[in-house]
C-alpha positions, 0 to 999 in steps of 0.5 A: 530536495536532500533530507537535512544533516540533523535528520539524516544524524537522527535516522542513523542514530536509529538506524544503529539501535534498529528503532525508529522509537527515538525519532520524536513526534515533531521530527518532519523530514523532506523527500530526497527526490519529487518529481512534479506533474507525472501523472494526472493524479496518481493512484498506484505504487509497487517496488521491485522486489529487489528494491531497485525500480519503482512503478507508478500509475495514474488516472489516465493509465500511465505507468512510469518507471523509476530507479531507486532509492534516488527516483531517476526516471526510467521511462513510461507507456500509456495503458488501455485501462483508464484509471489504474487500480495498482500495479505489482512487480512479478517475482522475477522483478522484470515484469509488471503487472497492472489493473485498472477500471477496465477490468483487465489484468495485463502483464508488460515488460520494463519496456513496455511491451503487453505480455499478456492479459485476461479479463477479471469479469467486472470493474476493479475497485481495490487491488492488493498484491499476493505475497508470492508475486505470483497472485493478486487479490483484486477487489471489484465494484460489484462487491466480489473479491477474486484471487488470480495467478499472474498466468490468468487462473482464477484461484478463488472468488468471494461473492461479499456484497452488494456494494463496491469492495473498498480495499483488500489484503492477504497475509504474509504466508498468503493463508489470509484474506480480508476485504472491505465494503462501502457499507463499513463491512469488514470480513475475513478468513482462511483460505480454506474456510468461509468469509467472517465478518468482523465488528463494523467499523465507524467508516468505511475501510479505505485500506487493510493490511495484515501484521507481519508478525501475528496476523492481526488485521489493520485498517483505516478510515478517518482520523484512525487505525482499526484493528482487529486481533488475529483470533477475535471480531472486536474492533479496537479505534487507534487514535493517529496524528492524521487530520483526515481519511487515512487512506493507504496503509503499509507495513515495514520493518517486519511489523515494526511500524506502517508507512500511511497516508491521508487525504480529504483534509489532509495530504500528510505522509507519517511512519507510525506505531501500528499498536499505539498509533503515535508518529514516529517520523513525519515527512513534507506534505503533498500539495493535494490529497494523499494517494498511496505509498509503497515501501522497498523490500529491503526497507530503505526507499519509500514512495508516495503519490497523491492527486497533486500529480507528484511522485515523490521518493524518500530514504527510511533507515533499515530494520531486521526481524531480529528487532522486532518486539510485540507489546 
């Protein structure tokens, strides 16, 4: 599938003025690229951090590889974990590394090859990169949130809760953490400091992120947007066009806007304001519920998944930090 002349006009238009501000509210855009029935279900995305490969991952451990921005199929391997939590490129972008429901973290190649690996010490339940490529915070079922090296070094642990983390984040300079529960708990902290929780929001958090920007902290649940201003505990409720769990958020264009997607009663993939929640741009639904996206470090490519078993891959216009602006 080819995004539409009107709409390829459009994106350049807001390509040139560095705003996705003037693509309207019904503007619905088509993948550039789906491909059908490649996982059984799919529940993890990372890109390179060169922007030129694509990773996905699905309920019965397989990794694919693609090739961006066009998605042409790289190849792929099936994995011992079982039902993936998230994959990560390593910093060099020539390794992967992978968490599932095992518990183990492993390490491969772009061939496939297991480089190493190391237990984490209980089920894997929410997975979020470090921003240096050479971390990753995994939250676990047993309510702990742990921070690992990619060389098997644990570098912190959290003991949050009796119930099963939910989802986990850290900052762009990697001095913040967040994590949420299946209780609707919401903590977080510096990395020098103890965990602090967070007014409670109306469900339970399926996703978090923290703004590039100011490091205030989002997150999602049904229908909305939660957020958290850097220096205080109040929740403010972002009201959204999804119609259902909003289930994975990401940031792009230095904090412009969030790629999101949402499940349940709704499969819808949107770019959105992260302060005002209005849709800037809206893309074909999936068939099923919405799983994750993925956005490229040079803001071009994006990719989403859902359990519909497709992955599908989309063009996004470019943004810099220079365009920018907080309210």
């Amino acid at each position: 599938m080819r995004v539409g002349t009107w709409a390829r006009l459009l994106l350049g238009a807001c390509l040139i003025t560095g705003t996705l501000a003037c693509v309207p509210n019904q503007a619905r855009l088509e993948p550039i690229r789906i491909h059908d029935d490649v996982h059984s279900g799919g529940n993890a995305l990372a890109i390179s951090p060169d922007s030129r490969f694509g990773a996905s991952g699905g309920w019965a451990g397989r990794i694919r590889l693609w090739r961006l921005p066009g998605g042409e199929p790289m190849g792929s391997w099936l994995t011992p974990h079982g039902d993936l939590g998230g994959l990560m490129f390593l910093r060099d972008g020539d390794r992967l590394l992978s968490a599932g429901r095992d518990g183990v973290v492993r390490i491969w190649n772009l061939s496939g090859r297991q480089m190493r690996k190391f237990p984490t010490g209980s089920v894997v339940s929410s997975f979020y990169p470090g921003a240096d490529a050479n971390s990753v915070i995994l939250g676990h079922a047993d309510g702990r949130v742990t921070h690992w090296s990619v060389d098997g070094q644990r570098l912190g642990v959290w003991e949050l809760s009796d119930r099963r983390i939910t989802a986990v984040a850290t900052s762009e300079s990697s001095a913040f953490f967040a994590a949420s529960d299946y209780a609707s708990r919401v903590w977080r902290w510096h990395k020098d400091s103890l965990p602090k929780q967070l007014q409670t929001p109306p469900s339970y958090a399926r996703s978090l992120v923290f703004n590039p920007v100011d490091d205030g902290l989002l997150g999602s649940g049904w229908f909305d947007l939660f957020s958290w201003p850097a220096d205080g505990v109040e929740l403010q409720l972002i009201s959204t066009e999804h119609r259902g769990i909003v289930n994975h958020l990401q940031f792009a264009g230095d904090g412009r806007y969030l790629a999101t997607i949402s499940r349940q009663t709704d499969s819808a993939v949107l770019l959105l304001d992260p302060y005002t929640g209005e849709t800037l741009a809206g893309y074909e639904k999936h068939a099923l519920c919405g799983q994750r996206v993925a956005l490229s470090p040079d803001g071009r490519s994006m990719i989403s998944n859902s359990d519909d078993a497709s992955v599908r891959f989309y063009a996004l216009p470019a943004m810099s930090r220079q365009d920018t602006v907080i309210p």
